[in-house]
C-alpha positions in Angstrom: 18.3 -38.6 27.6 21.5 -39.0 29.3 21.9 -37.9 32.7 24.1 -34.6 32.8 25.0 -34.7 36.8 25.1 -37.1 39.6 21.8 -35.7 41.3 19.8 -36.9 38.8 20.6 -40.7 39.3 19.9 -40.1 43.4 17.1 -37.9 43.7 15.5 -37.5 47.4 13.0 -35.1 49.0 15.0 -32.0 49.1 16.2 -31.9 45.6 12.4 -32.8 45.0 11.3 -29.7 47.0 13.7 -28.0 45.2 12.3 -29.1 42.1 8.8 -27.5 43.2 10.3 -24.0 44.5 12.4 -23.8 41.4 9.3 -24.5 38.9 6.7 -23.2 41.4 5.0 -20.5 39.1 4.5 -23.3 36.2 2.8 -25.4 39.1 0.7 -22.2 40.0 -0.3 -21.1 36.4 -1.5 -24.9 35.5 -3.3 -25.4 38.7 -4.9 -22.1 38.4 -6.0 -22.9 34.7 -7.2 -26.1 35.8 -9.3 -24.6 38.3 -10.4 -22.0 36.2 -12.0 -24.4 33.8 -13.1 -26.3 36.2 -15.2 -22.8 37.4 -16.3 -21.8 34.3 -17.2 -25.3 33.2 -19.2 -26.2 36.4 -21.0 -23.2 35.9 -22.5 -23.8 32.6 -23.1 -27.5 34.0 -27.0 -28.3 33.8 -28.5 -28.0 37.3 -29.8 -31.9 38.5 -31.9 -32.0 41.5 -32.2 -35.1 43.7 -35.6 -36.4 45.2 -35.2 -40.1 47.4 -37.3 -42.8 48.5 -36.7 -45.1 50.7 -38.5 -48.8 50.8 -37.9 -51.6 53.2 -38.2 -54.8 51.8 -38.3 -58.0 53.2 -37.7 -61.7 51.7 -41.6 -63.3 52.4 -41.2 -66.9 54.5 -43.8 -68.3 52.6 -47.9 -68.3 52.4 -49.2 -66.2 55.6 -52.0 -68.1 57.0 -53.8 -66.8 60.0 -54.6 -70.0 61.9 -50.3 -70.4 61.7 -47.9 -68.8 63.9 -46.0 -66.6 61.8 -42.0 -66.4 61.4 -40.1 -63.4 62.0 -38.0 -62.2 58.3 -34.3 -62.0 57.8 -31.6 -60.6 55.7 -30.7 -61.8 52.4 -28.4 -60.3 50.6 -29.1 -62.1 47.2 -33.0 -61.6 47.8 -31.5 -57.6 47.5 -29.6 -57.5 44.4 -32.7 -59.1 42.6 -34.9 -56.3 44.3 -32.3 -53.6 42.8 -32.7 -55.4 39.2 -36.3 -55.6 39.7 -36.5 -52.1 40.2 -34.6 -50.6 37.3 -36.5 -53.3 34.7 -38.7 -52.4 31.7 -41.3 -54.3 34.2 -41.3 -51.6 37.0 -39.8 -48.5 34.5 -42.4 -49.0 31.8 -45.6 -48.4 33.8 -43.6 -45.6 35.1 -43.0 -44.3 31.7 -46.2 -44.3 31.0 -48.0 -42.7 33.6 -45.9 -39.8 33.9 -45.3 -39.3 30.2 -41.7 -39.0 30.2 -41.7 -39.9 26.7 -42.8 -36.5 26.2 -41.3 -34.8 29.5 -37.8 -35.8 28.4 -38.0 -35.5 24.9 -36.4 -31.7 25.0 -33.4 -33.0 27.3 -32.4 -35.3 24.0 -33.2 -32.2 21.2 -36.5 -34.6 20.1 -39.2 -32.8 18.4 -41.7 -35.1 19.8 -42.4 -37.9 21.9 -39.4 -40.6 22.5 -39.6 -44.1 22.4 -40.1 -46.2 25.1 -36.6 -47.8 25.0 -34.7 -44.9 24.4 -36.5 -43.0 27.7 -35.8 -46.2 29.6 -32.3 -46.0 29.1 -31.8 -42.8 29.8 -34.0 -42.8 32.7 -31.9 -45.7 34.0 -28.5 -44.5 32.5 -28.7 -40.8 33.8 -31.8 -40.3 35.9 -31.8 -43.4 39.0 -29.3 -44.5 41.2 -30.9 -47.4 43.3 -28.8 -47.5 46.4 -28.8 -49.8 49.7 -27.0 -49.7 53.1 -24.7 -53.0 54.4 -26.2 -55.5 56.0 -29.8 -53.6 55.9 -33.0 -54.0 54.7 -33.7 -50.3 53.6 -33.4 -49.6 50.0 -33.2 -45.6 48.5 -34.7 -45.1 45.3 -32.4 -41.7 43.8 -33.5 -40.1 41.2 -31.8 -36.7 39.6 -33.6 -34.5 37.6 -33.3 -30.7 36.0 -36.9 -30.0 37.4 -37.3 -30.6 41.1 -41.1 -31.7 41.3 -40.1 -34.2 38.2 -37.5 -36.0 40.4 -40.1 -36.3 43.6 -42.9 -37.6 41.0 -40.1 -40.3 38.9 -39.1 -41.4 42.8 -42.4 -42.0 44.2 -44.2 -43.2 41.0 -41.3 -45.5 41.2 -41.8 -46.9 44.8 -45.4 -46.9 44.2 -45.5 -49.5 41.2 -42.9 -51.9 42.7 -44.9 -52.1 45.7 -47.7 -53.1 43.7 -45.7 -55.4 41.7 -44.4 -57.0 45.4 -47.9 -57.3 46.7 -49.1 -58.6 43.4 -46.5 -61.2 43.1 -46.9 -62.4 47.0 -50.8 -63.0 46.3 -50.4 -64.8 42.3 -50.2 -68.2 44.2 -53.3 -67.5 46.5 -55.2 -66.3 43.7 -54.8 -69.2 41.7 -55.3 -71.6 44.6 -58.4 -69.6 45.3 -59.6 -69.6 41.8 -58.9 -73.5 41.8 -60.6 -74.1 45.0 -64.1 -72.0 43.5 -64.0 -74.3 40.5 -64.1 -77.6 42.7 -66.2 -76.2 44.8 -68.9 -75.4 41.9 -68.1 -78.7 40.4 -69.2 -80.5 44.2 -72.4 -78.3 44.5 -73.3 -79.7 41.0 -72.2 -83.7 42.4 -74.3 -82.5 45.5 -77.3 -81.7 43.5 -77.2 -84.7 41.1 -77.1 -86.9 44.1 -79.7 -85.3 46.2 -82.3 -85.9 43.0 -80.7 -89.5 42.8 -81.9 -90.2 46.5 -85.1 -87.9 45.6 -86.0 -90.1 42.8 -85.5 -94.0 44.9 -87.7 -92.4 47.9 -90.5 -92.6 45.1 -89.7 -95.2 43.8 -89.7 -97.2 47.1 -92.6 -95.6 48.4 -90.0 -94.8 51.4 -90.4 -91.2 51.7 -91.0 -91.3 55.7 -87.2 -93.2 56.0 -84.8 -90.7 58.3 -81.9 -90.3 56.2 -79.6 -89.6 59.5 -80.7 -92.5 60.9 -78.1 -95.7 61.5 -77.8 -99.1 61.5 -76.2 -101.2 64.1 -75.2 -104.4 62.7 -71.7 -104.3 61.8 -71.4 -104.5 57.7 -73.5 -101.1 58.1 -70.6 -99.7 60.3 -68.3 -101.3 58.4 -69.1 -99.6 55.3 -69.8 -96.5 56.7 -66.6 -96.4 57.7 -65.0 -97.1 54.3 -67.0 -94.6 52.8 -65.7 -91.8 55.1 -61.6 -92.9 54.5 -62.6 -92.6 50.7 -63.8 -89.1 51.1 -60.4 -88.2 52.8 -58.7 -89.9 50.1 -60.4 -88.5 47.6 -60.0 -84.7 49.1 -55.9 -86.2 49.4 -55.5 -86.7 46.5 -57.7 -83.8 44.8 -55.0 -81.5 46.6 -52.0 -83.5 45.0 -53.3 -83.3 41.6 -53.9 -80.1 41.8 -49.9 -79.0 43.2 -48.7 -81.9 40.1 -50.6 -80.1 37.9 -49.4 -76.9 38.6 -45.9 -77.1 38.6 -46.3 -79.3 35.8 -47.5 -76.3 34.0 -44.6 -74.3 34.8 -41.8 -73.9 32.3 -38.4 -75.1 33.6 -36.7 -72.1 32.8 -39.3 -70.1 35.3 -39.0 -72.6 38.1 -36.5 -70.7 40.0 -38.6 -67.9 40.8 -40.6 -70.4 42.9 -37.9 -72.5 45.1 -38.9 -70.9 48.6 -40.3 -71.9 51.4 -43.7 -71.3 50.1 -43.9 -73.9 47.5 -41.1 -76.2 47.3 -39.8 -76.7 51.3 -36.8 -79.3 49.7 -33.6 -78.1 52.0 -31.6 -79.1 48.8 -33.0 -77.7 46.3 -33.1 -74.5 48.1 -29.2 -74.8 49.3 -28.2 -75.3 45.3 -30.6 -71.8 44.6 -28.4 -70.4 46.8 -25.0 -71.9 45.3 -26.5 -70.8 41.9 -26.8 -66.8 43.1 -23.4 -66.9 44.7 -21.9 -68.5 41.3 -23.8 -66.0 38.9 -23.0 -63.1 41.1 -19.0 -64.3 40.7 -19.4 -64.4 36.7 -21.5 -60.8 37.7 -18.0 -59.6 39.1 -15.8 -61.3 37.1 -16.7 -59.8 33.5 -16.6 -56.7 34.5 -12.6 -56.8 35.4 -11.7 -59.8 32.7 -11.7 -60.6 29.7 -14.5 -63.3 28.1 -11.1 -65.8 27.6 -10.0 -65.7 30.6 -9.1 -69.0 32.5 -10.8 -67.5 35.7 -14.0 -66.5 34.2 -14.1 -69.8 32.1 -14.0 -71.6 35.4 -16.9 -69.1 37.0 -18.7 -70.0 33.8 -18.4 -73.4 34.0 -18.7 -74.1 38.0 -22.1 -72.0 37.3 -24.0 -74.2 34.6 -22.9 -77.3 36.8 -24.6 -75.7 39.9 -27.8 -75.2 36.8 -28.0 -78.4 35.9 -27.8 -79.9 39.4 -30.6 -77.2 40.1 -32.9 -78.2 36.8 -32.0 -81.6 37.8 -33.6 -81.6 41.5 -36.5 -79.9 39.8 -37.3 -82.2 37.7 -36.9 -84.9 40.4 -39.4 -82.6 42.2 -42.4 -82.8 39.8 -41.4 -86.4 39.3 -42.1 -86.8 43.3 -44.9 -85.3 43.2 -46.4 -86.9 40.3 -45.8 -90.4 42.2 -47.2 -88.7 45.1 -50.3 -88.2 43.0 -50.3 -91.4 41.3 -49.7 -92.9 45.1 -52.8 -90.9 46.6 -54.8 -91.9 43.3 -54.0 -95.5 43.9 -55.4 -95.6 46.9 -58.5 -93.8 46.1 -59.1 -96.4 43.5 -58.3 -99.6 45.6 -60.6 -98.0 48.2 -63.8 -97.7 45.8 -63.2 -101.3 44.7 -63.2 -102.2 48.3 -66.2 -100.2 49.2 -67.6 -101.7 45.7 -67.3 -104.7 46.6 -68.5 -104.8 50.3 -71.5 -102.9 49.1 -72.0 -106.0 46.3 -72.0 -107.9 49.8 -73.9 -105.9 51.6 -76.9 -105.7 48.7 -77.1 -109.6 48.8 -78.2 -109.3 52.6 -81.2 -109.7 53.8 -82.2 -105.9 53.7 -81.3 -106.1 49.8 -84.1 -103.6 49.2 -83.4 -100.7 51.6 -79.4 -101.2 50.1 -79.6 -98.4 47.1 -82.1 -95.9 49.0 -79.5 -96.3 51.9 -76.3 -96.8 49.2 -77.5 -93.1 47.8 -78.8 -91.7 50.8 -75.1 -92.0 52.2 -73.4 -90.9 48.9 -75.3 -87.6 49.5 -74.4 -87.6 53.0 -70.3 -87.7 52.0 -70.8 -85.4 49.0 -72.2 -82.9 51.1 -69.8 -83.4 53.8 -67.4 -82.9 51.1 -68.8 -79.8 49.8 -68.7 -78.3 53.1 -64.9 -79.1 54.0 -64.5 -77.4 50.6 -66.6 -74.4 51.6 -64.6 -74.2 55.0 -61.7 -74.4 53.2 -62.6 -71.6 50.5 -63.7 -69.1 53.8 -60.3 -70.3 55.3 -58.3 -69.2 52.0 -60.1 -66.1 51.6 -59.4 -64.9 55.5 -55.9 -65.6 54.6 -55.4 -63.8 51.6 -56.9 -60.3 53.4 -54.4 -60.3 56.0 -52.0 -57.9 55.2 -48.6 -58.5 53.5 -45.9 -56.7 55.3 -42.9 -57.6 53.0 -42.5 -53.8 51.5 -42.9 -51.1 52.9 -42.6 -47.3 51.7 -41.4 -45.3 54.6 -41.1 -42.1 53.3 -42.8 -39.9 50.3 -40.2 -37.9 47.7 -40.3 -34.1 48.5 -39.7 -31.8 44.9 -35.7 -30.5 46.5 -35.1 -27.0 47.2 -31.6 -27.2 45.9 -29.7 -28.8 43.2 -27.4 -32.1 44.0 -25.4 -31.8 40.5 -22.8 -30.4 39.7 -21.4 -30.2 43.2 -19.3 -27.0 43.5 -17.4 -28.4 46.7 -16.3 -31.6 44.9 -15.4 -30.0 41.7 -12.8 -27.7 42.8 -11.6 -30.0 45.2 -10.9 -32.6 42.4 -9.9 -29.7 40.4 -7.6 -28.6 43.3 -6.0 -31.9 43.7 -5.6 -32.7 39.6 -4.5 -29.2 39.2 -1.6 -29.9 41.8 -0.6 -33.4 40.4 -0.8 -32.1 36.8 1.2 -29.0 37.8 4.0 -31.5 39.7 4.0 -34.0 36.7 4.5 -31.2 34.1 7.4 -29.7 36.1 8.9 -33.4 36.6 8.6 -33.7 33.0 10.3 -30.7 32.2 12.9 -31.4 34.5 13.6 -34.7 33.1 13.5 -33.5 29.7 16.2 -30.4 30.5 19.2 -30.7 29.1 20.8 -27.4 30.0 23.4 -27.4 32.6 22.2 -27.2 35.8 25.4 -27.4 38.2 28.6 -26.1 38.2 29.9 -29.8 38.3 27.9 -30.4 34.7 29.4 -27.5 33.4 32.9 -28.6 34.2 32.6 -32.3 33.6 31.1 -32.1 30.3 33.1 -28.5 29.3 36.0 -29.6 30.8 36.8 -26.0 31.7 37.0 -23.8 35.1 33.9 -22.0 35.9 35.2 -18.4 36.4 32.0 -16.9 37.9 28.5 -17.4 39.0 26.4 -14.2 38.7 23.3 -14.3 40.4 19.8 -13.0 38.7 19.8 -9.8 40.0 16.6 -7.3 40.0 19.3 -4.5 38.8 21.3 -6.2 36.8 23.3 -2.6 35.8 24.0 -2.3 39.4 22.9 1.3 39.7 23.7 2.0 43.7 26.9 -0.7 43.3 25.1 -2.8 46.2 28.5 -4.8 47.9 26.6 -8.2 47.6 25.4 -7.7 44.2 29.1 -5.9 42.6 30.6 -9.5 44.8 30.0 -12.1 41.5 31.5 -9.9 38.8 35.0 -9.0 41.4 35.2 -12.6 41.7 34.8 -13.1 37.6 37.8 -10.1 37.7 40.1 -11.9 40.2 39.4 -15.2 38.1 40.3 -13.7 34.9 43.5 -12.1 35.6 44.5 -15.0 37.2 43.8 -17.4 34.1 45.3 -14.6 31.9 49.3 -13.8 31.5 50.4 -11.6 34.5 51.4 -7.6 33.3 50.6 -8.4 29.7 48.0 -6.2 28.0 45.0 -9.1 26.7 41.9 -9.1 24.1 39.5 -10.8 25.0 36.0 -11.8 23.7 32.7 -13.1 25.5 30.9 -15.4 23.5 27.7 -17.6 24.4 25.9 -19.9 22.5 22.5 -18.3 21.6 21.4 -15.1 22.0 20.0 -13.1 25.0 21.8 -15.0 27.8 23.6 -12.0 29.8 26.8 -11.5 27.7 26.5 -7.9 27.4 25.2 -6.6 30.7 28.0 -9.0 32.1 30.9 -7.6 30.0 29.7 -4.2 30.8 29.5 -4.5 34.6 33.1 -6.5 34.2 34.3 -3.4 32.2 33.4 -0.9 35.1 34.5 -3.1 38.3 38.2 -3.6 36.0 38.6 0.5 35.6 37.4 0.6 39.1 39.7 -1.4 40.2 43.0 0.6 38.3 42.8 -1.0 35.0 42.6 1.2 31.8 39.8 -0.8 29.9 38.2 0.1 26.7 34.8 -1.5 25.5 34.4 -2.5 22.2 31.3 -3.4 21.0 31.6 -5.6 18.1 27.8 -7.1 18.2 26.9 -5.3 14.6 23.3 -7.0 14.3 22.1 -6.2 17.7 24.2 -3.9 20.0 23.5 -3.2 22.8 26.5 -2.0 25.1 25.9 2.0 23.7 22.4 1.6 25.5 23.9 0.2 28.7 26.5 3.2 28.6 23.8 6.1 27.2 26.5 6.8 24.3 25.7 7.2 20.7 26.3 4.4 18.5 27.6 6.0 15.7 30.4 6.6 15.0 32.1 3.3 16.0 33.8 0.2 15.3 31.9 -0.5 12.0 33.0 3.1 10.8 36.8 2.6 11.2 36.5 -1.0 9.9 35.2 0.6 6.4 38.0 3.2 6.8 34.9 5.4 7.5 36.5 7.1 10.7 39.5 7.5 12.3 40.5 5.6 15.4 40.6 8.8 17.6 37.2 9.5 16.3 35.0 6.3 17.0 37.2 6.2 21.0 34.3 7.8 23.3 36.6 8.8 26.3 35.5 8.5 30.2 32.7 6.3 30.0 34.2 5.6 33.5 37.6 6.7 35.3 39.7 4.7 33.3 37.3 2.9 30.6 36.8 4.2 27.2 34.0 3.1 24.6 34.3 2.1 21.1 30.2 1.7 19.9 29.1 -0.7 16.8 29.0 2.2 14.5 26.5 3.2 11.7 26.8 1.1 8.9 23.8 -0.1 7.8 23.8 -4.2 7.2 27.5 -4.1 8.2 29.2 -7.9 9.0 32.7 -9.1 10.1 33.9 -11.4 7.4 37.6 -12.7 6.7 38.6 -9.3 5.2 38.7 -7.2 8.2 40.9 -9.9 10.3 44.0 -7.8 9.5 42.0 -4.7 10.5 40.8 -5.9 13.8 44.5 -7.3 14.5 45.6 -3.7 13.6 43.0 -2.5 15.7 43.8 -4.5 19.3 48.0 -3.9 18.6 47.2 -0.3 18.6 45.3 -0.5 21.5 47.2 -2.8 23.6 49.8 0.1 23.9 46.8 2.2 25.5 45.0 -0.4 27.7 45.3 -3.1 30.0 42.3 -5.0 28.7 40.4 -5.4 25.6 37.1 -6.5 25.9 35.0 -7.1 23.3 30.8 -8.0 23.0 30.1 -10.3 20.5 27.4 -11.9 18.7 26.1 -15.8 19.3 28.5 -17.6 18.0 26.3 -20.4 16.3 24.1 -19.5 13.8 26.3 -15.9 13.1 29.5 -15.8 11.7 30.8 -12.7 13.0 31.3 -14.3 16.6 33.9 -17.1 14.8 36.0 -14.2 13.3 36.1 -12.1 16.2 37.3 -15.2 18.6 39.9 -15.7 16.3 42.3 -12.5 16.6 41.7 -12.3 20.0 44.2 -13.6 23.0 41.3 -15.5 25.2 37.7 -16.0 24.8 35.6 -16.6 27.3 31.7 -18.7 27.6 29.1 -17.5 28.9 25.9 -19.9 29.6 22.6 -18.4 31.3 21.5 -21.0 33.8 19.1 -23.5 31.7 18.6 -21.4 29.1 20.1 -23.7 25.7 20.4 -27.4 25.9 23.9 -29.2 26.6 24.9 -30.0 23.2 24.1 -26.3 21.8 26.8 -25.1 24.7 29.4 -28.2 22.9 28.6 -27.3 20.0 29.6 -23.3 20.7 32.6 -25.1 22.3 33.9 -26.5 19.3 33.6 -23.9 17.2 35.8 -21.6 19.2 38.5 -24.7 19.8 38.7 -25.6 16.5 39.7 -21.7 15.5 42.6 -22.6 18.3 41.2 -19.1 20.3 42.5 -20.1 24.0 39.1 -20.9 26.1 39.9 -19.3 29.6 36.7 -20.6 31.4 33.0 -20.1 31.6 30.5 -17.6 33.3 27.4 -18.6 34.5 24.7 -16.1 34.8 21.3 -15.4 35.8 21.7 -18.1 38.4 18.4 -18.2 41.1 19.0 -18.1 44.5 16.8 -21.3 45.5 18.8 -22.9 42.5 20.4 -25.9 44.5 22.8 -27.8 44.2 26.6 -26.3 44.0 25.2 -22.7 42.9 24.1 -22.4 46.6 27.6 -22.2 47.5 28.2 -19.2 45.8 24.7 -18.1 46.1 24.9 -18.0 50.1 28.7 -16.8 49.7 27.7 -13.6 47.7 24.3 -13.1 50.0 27.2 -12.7 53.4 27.7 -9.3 52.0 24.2 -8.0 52.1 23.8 -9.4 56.1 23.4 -6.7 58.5 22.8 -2.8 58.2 22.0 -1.5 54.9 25.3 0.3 54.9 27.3 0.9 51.4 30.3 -0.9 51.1 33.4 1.3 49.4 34.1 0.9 45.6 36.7 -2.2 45.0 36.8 -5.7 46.5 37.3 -5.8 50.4 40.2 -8.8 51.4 37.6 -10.4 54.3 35.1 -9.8 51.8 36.5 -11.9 48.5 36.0 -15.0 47.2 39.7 -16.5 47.4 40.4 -17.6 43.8 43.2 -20.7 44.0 44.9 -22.7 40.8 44.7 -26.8 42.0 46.4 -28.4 38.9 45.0 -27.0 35.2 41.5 -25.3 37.1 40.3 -22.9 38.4 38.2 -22.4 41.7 36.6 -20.2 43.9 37.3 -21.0 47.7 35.1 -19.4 50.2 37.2 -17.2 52.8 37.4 -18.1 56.6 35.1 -16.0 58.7 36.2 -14.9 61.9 33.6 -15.0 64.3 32.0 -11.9 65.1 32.3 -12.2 68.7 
């Protein structure tokens, strides 16, 4: 669209408050549907209810032992968002599920007939039932669950807590159960050693007829001590390297891809390893963030992608150099064990060939049972020790509060809604009336209508509650004494005239303005007669309450006689000639010579001629009326028809060579803007002070002060004296 005026290519805040007064019911009746529906549809919104619990959970530093001092927990972010995805899993949800039956519970939310599957009720519990929030930099997380039946939401919420807390404390203890379960097992496996060796040394007391020797007794001489003091660093070894087998063993059995989960202080203490878990989070949480806002070819996200798998396979790398270190640690410890037992072998081989050869396997066994006893015992300390351990309490969840069933529903939130509602109902009120404005093509200045027309604007005329001007109100009679002064000025001075008013489309003033212009003319000393020549729809014999018949159409068709269809004293000075009667009756080419008969007959009787017309595009009657007359003049109701309608009408009359004398705007607001608030505020002087009546006729302090500067025509405003 091409812009019609000057204002639209510099806009500012006044013209856009303007904008807003001018379209200000449009803004009202959108905003006011908008919040209408937003009523009516809130109110058939289903009612959710809102039950919350809230959890503290901390990241454990490891095994608690009781004979250890104990470290205080901190916060870890990334130990948090794996809580939150812990908690809306099919690991947590489905025991939920199931013990609350929401297969069945929810199955009439979805229109089921019976009971849903598990996966469907998981994602809908998790897509429209649980919000899992947590405050910055805190510890505290809030299970929120919404739900169309209060005590529903309480039980979801705290069945919820409940099993996750299980699932903590069940997952804290795994690794002391299995090193418990380990520990029995060696344990059993000792007290079996224990026996067999206690009927070994049973059976060589028989057999060496030694059953009064003191098993705790000791020898002095030095290979005794020697040995005995081999034997006792083998049964640390051997407990050594028992314990590293045992840690190989199980990490060993451990797939790689569930290594991670274990990469705490707990089991694996390597700084580096846990440094590169933590490089790892903050990389997958940056893919995390990055999908949702890019695309999967995206240079960025390929680079998040990438930096991510290296950080992996540095991870799975230092985990596989773990187990490899603690395999040599094993093999180390195992090593030993063995060169130990060769040594002790072979000092006992020694020690056999002495001279107390025979007492050597009694004592050889005796001592055997001595270490696998003390063994047994360090095991069965250890086992009590374990056991202690795994009964202290583990404090790293903890439920603080339980789920009440609410009193009141959460969803849908009245206050929100018509707030939103308030606030889109404003924007989409102001961005339909900017769109409208931008899309208007009418004329909207008088400086578009003379730019683009090329003609002098003769008169703005106000809308006016009364447009007939019953009471003759000064300040509403002002715009049509200024459209008289203009008009006699543009026309030929003491020379009767015809003229016509013409307008584009239909229903845009041009009658009630030619009637008011009629009266105010007579008023004023003319002799005017009225001719309405408007055959399809007339309308000046209602504005006078005359008859229509007989009239215009009647003489036309030779019908009447001129003296006939004249309706005298319509007003001192102004007569009335009405449409006339004749059903389906239309101007055409024939009855030019009539109507020129018609106006040189009465331009001996009248000083003006004024006819009303019909639209002159789209009805041809208008065209053949403009083109006996002396002057025509446009009218154009104040954005009513778009610019090139108004050319268009323009044309039409120009290329019939009718004289265009000017143009008449009508039905002009007063909070129009622009150039109309100069006449606007000009014709609003008269209506300032008492309520008195001004006397018929145009006052000289009072009028507009019409002046010619080169081929126009404009309205000057008259200097005021000051009052005081």
């Amino acid at each position: 669209m091409v812009p019609t005026s000057a204002s639209k290519d510099s806009a500012s805040l006044a013209d856009f408050m303007q904008l807003l007064r001018q379209r200000k019911a449009l803004i009202a009746l959108i905003l006011g549907l908008v919040l209408i529906t937003t009523i009516v549809v809130t109110a058939f919104l289903p009612r959710w209810y809102l039950a919350t619990t809230k959890i503290r959970v901390e990241k454990p530093e490891g095994e608690v032992k009781l004979f250890q001092a104990q470290s205080s927990s901190y916060y870890d972010p990334y130990f948090l968002q794996d809580q939150f995805k812990i908690m809306q899993s099919e690991k947590i949800l489905y025991p939920v599920i199931e013990n609350l039956g929401l297969n069945t519970r929810l199955a009439p939310l979805l229109g089921a007939t019976g009971p849903l599957p598990s996966a469907m009720t998981y994602r809908y519990l998790l897509n429209k039932m649980l919000a899992v929030e947590s405050q910055r930099s805190s510890s505290l997380i809030e299970i929120n669950v919404y739900a169309q039946e209060p005590p529903l939401a309480a039980a979801i919420a705290n069945e919820i807590a409940r099993v996750y807390s299980d699932d903590r404390i069940a997952l804290a203890t795994s690794e002391q159960r299995e090193g418990l379960a380990h520990l029995r097992k060696e344990l059993e496996a000792q007290e079996q050693v224990v026996s067999a060796q206690r009927d070994t040394v049973e059976r060589l007391r028989k057999d060496l007829n030694i059953s009064g020797v003191d098993l705790n007794a000791r020898y002095s001489d030095m290979e005794i001590e020697t040995l005995r003091q081999m034997q006792n660093s083998l049964i640390a070894l051997s407990v050594d390297a028992i314990g590293r087998r045992t840690r190989w063993e199980r990490f060993k059995s451990i797939a790689p891809a569930d290594r991670l989960s274990l990469v705490n202080s707990e089991l694996i203490q390597d700084t580096n390893i846990q440094n590169l878990l933590q490089a790892y989070l903050v990389a997958d949480q940056n893919v995390t963030r990055l999908q949702s806002r890019l695309g999967e070819a995206h240079p960025d996200l390929i680079a998040a992608v990438d930096n991510r798998a290296k950080i992996r396979e540095q991870l799975d790398g230092q985990l596989r150099g773990y187990e490899s270190a603690l395999e040599i640690a094993y093999q180390e410890a195992d090593s030993r064990v063995a060169e130990l037992k060769n040594q002790l072998a072979q000092a006992k081989v020694a020690q056999i060939l002495s001279a107390r050869e025979r007492m050597r396997p009694f004592e050889e066994a005796a001592q055997k049972l001595e270490d696998e006893t003390r063994l047994l015992t360090t095991l069965k300390l250890t086992l009590r020790q374990r056991e202690i351990d795994f009964q202290v309490p583990k404090r790293t969840i903890e439920i603080l509060n339980t789920a009440e069933p609410p009193r009141y529903p959460s969803r849908p939130n009245w206050t929100l809604s018509i707030a939103l509602a308030l606030v889109f109902g404003s924007l989409l009120g102001v961005g339909a009336a900017l769109l409208l404005e931008y899309f208007d093509t009418s004329f909207r200045t008088v400086g578009d209508v003379e730019t683009r027309l090329k003609l002098p604007v003769l008169g703005v005329i106000p809308r006016q509650t009364d447009p007939l001007g019953g009471d003759e109100d000064p300040a509403e009679a002002e715009p049509y004494r200024v459209l008289q002064t203009n008009l006699n000025l543009a026309l030929k001075p003491g020379q009767p005239a015809s003229l016509v008013i013409f307008s584009a489309g239909p229903g845009e003033g041009k009658s009630t303005t030619l009637f008011r212009l009629a009266r105010l003319a007579a008023a004023a000393g003319e002799r005017v007669v009225l001719i309405d020549s408007d055959f399809r729809r007339p309308a000046q014999h209602r504005l006078a309450e005359r008859p229509r018949e007989p009239g215009l159409s009647d003489w036309l068709m030779n019908r009447q006689p001129l003296e006939t269809i004249v309706q005298r004293e319509l007003a001192p000075n102004l007569d009335f000639i009405p449409s006339g009667g004749v059903p389906g009756f239309t101007l055409g080419l024939l009855q030019v010579n009539r109507l020129k008969e018609l106006i040189a007959t009465l331009r001996g009787r009248y000083d003006k001629i004024l006819f009303d017309s019909p639209p002159i595009i789209g009805v041809s009657d208008a065209s053949v009326l403009a083109s006996v007359m002396d002057g025509a003049v446009l009218l154009i109701q104040h954005r009513r028809n778009p610019q090139s309608m108004v050319l268009r009408a323009q044309q039409i009359v120009e290329a019939i060579k009718t004289p265009l004398l000017g143009v008449v705007l009508t039905q002009v607001p007063e909070n129009a803007g622009g150039d109309y608030g100069y006449y606007t505020h000009n014709y609003s002087y008269y209506s300032d002070g008492s309520h008195r009546r001004h006397r018929p006729g145009p006052s000289a302090a009072h009028q507009a002060a019409p002046a010619v500067e080169g081929d126009r025509l404009v309205l000057r405003e008259p200097e005021r004296k000051d009052p005081a």
